[in-house]
C-alpha positions as CSV (number, residue, x, y, z in Angstrom):
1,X,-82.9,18.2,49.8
2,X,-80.8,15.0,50.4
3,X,-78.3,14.0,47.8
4,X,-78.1,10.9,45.9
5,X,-75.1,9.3,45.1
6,X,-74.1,5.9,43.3
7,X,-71.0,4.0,44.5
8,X,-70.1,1.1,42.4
9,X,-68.1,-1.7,44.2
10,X,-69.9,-1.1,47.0
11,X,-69.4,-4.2,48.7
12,X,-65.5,-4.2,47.9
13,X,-63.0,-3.1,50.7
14,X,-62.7,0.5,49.8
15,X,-66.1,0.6,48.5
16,X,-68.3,-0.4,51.9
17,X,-66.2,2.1,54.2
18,X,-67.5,4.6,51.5
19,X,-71.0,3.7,51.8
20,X,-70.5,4.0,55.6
21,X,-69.2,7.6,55.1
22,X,-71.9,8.4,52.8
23,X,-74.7,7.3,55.3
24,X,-72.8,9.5,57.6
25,X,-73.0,12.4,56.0
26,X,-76.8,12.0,55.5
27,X,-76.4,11.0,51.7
28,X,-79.0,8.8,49.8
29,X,-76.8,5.9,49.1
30,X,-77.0,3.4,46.0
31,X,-74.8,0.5,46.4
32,X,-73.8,-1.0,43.2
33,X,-71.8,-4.5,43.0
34,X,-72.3,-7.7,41.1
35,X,-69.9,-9.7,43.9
36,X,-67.7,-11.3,41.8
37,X,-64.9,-10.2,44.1
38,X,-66.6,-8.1,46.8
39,X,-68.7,-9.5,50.0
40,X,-71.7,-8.4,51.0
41,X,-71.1,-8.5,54.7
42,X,-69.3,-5.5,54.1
43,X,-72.2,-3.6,53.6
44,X,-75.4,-5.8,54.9
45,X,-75.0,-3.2,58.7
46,X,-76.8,-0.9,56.2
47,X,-79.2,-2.5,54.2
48,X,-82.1,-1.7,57.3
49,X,-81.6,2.2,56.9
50,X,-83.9,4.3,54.7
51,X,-81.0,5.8,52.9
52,X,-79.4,2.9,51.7
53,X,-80.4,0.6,48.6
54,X,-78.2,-1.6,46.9
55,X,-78.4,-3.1,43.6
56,X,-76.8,-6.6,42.9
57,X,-75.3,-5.5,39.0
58,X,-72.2,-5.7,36.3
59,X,-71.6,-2.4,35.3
60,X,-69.7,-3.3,31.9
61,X,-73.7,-4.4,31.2
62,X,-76.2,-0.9,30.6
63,X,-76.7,1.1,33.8
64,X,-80.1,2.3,34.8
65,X,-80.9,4.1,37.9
66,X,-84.0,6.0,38.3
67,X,-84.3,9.1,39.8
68,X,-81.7,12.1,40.1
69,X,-78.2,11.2,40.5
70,X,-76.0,13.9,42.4
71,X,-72.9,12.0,42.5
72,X,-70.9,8.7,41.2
73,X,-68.0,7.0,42.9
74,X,-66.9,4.3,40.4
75,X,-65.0,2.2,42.7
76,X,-65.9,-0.7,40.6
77,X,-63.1,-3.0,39.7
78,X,-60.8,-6.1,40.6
79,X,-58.2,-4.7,43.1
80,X,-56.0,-7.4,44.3
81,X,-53.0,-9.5,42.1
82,X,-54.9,-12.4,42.7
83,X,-57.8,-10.9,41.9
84,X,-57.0,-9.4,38.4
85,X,-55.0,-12.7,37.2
86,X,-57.8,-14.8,37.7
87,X,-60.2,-12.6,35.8
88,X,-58.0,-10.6,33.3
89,X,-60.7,-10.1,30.8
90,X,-63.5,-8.9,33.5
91,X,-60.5,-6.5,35.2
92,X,-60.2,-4.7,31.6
93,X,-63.8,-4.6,30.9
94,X,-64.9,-2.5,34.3
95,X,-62.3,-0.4,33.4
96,X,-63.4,0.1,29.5
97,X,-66.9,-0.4,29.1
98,X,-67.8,0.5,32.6
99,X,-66.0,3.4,32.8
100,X,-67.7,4.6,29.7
101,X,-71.3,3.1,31.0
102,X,-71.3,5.5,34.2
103,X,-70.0,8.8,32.3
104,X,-72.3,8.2,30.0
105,X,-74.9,7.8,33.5
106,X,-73.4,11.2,35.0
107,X,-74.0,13.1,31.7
108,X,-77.8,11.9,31.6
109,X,-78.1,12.8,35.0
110,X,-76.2,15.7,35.3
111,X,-73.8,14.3,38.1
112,X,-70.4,14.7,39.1
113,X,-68.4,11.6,38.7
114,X,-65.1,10.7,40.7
115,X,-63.5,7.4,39.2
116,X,-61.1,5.2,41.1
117,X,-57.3,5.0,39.3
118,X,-54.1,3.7,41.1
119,X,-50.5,4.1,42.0
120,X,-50.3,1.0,39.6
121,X,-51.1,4.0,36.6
122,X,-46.8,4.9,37.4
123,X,-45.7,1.2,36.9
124,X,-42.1,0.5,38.3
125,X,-40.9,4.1,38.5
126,X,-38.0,5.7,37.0
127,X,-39.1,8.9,39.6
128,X,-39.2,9.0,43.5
129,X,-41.8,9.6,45.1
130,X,-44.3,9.5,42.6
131,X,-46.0,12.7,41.3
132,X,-49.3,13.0,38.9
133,X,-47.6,14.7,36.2
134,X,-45.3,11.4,36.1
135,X,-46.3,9.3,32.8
136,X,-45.3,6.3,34.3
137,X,-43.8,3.3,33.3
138,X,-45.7,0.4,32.4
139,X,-45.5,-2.8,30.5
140,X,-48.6,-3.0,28.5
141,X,-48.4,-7.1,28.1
142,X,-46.8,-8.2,31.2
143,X,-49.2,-9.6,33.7
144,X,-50.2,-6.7,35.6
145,X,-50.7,-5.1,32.3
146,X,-54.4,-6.0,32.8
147,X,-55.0,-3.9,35.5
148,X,-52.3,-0.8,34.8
149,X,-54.0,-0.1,31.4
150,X,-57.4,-0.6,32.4
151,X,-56.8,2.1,34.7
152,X,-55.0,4.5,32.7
153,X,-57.6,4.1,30.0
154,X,-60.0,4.6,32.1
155,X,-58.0,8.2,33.4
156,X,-58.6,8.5,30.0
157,X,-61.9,8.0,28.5
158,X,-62.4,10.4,31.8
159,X,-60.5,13.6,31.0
160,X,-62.2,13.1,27.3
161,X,-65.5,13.2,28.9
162,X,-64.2,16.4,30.9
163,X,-62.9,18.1,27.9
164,X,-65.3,17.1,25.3
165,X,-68.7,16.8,26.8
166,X,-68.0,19.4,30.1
167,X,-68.7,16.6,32.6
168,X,-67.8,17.7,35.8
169,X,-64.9,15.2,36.7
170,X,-62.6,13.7,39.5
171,X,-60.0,11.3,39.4
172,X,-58.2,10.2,42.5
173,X,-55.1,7.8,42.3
174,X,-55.2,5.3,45.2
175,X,-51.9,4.3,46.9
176,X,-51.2,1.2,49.2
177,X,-54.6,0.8,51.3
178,X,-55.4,-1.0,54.4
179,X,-57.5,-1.2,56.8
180,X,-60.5,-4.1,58.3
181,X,-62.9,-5.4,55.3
182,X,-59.6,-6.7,53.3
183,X,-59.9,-10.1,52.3
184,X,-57.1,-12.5,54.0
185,X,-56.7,-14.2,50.4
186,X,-56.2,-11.0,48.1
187,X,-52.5,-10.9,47.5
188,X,-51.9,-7.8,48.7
189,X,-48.6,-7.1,51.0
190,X,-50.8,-6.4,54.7
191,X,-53.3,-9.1,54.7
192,X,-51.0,-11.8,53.1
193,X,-48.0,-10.8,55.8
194,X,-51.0,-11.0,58.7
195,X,-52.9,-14.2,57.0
196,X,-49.9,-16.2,57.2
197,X,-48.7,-14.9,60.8
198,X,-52.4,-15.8,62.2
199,X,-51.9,-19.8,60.3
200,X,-48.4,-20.1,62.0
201,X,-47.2,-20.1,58.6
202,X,-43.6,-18.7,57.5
203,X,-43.6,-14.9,55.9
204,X,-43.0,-15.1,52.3
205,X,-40.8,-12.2,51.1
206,X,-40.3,-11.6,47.5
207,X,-36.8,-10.7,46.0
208,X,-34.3,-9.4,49.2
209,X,-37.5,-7.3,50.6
210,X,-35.8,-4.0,49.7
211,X,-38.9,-3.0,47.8
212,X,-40.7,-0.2,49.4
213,X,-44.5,0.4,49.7
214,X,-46.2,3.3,51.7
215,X,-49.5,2.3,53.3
216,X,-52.5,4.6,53.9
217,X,-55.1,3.9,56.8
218,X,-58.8,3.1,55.4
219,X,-59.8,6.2,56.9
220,X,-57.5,8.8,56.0
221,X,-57.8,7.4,52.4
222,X,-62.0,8.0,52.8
223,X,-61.5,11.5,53.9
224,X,-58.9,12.3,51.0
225,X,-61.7,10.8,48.7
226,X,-64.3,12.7,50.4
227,X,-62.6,16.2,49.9
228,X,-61.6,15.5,46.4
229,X,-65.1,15.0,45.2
230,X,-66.3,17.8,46.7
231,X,-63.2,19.8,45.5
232,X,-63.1,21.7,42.6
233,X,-59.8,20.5,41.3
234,X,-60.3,18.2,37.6
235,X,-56.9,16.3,37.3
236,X,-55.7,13.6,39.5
237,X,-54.8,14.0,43.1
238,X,-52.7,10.9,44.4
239,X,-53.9,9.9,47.8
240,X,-51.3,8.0,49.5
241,X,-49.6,7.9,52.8
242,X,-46.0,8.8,51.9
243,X,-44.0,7.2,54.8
244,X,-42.2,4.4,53.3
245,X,-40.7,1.5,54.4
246,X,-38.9,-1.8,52.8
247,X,-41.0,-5.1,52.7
248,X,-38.2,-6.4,54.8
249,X,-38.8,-4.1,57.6
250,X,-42.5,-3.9,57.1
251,X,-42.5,-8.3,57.9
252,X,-40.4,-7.5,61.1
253,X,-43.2,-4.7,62.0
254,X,-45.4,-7.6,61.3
255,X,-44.1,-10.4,63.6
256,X,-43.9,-7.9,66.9
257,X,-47.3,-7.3,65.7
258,X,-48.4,-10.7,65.9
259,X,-46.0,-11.7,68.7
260,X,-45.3,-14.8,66.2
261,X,-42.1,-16.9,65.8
262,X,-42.1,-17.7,62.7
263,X,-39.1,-17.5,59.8
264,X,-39.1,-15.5,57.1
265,X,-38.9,-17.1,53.9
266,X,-37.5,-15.6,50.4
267,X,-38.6,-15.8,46.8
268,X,-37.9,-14.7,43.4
269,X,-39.7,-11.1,42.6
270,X,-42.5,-11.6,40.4
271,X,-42.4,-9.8,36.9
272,X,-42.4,-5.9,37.1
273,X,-43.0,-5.8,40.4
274,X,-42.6,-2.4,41.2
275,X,-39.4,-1.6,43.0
276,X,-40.6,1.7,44.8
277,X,-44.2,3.2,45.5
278,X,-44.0,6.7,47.5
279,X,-46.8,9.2,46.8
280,X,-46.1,12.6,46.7
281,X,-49.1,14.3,48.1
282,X,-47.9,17.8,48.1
283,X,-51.0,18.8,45.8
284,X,-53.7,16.7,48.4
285,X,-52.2,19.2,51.0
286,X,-52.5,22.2,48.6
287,X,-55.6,21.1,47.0
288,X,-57.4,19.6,49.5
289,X,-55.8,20.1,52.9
290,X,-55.8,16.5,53.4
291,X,-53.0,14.4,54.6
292,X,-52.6,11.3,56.7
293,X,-53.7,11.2,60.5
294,X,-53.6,7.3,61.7
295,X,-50.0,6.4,61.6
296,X,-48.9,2.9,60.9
297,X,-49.0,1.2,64.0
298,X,-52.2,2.4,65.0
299,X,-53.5,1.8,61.7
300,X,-52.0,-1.9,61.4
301,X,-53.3,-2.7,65.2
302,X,-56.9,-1.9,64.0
303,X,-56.7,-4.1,61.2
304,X,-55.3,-7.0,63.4
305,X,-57.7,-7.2,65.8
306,X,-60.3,-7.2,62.7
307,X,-58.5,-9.8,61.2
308,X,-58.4,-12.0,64.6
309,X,-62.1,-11.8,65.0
310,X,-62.6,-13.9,61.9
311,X,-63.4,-17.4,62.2
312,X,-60.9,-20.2,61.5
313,X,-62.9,-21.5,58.5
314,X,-61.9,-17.8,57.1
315,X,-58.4,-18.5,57.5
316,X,-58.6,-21.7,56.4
317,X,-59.9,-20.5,53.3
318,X,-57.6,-18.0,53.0
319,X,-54.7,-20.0,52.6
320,X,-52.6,-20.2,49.7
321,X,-49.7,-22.8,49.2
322,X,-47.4,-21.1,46.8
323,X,-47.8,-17.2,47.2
324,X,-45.2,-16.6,44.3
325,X,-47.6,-17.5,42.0
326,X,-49.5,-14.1,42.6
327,X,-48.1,-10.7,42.9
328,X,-48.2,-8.8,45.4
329,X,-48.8,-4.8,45.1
């Protein structure tokens, strides 16, 4: 018989390409989004097809689904700086009370439940690369505070629902992702770089750009997703693309990208912005046999074209005068 599986933020970035991999694999898919920060172009391709429903809902509010439930992907949740600092309160609810609303769903129905957690989870490290059985560290009240603790609680509320109640479990921890669906306006290092580069704007780099980040192709980070749900392994997998490079370097990647002239501006580095973010993905390759395939420039070049194919209203509305206002992960 064909599975069912419910993925929450469906309509969000990571969340649609899921869908799309779902469908692919000849799943019954429920889509599950109440839009506050995800479009639903993203996911509207699949709305004709028989396997495909999609329910417009907030899952911090009671969640009902009828029928058996072989699976839930709770992808749910504010992603971007801009995102979480504009709705703080929301951001720590979908990690709290939605979190608990779709265990609670899996144990009624018997699924297995794979819930979305971060790189953010490790803070600005102390240790490099970043391993799972690092604790992290965080600030619990600075402003990505909102976020970090919404998603270690909800690595939590998770492994309690493992121990306590037997419910079959899967947590993956998300590093840099990129890829076409991103929204220009999100904050985040790739589309901001590519956002301003497309306006003719100059490239804002915080601090002296000698942060590092290590970005993961949309598709290699689906397939890593895939395989850990369907794994066996209970305690969380980082899924990452551990070639790093320096903001710095990243920009200049960026304007031979773009083929754009334009400067490169400095500002001051927002609050606990973290320093260094390198998975270490030896247990993916032990685990899971999964690591990275599209390498960076292939990867960035895909996105690009997506991003030129928008209109000029979208970049328009994507613009943001003062960038140091949000951070950037």
């Amino acid at each position: 018989m064909k599975k069912t599986i419910l993925i929450t933020g469906a309509a969000g970035f990571l969340g649609s390409h899921l869908c799309d991999r779902f469908i692919k694999e000849d799943y019954h898919v429920i889509a599950m989004d109440n839009l506050i920060t995800g479009n639903i172009k993203n996911i509207e391709h699949l709305f004709p097809l028989e396997n495909f429903e999609f329910h417009n809902h907030d899952v911090t509010k009671f969640v009902h689904v009828a029928g058996d439930l072989d699976y839930i992907l709770h992808f749910a949740s504010p992603a971007s700086p801009i995102d979480y600092l504009k709705i703080p309160i929301q951001t720590l609810k979908v990690g709290s009370l939605g979190t608990h609303n779709l265990l609670g769903l899996a144990k009624q129905k018997d699924a297995r439940i794979l819930i979305a957690s971060t790189s953010e989870v490790y803070g600005d490290p102390l240790v490099h690369p970043q391993t799972e059985d690092y604790y992290g560290n965080v600030n619990t009240i600075g402003p990505r505070g909102v976020y970090d603790e919404a998603k270690r609680f909800q690595e939590s509320i998770t492994m309690a629902y493992h121990r306590f109640h037997g419910l079959e479990t899967r947590i993956v921890r998300i590093f840099n992702t990129y890829g076409p669906r991103m929204r220009l306006n999100d904050g985040r290092v790739i589309p901001a770089f590519i956002g301003q580069a497309l306006r003719g704007e100059d490239l804002t780099v915080f601090g002296d750009g000698s942060q590092t980040r290590s970005f993961c192709y949309v598709d290699d980070q689906v397939e890593g997703i895939y395989r850990l749900l369907l794994s066996e392994y209970i305690e969380p997998v980082n899924i990452g693309n551990p070639h790093e490079i320096t903001i710095l370097d990243f920009v200049k990647e960026i304007i031979q990208l773009t083929a754009t002239d334009q400067k490169i501006v400095y500002k001051d580095l927002p609050k606990n912005d973290p320093k260094q973010r390198q998975p270490d993905i030896s247990k993916a390759k032990e685990i899971l046999g999964w690591e990275p395939q599209v390498n960076r420039t292939q990867g960035l070049k895909k996105t690009y074209d997506y991003f030129k194919s928008l209109s000029k209203e979208d970049l328009i509305k994507s613009e943001h005068k003062d960038f140091s206002e949000h951070i950037r992960r």
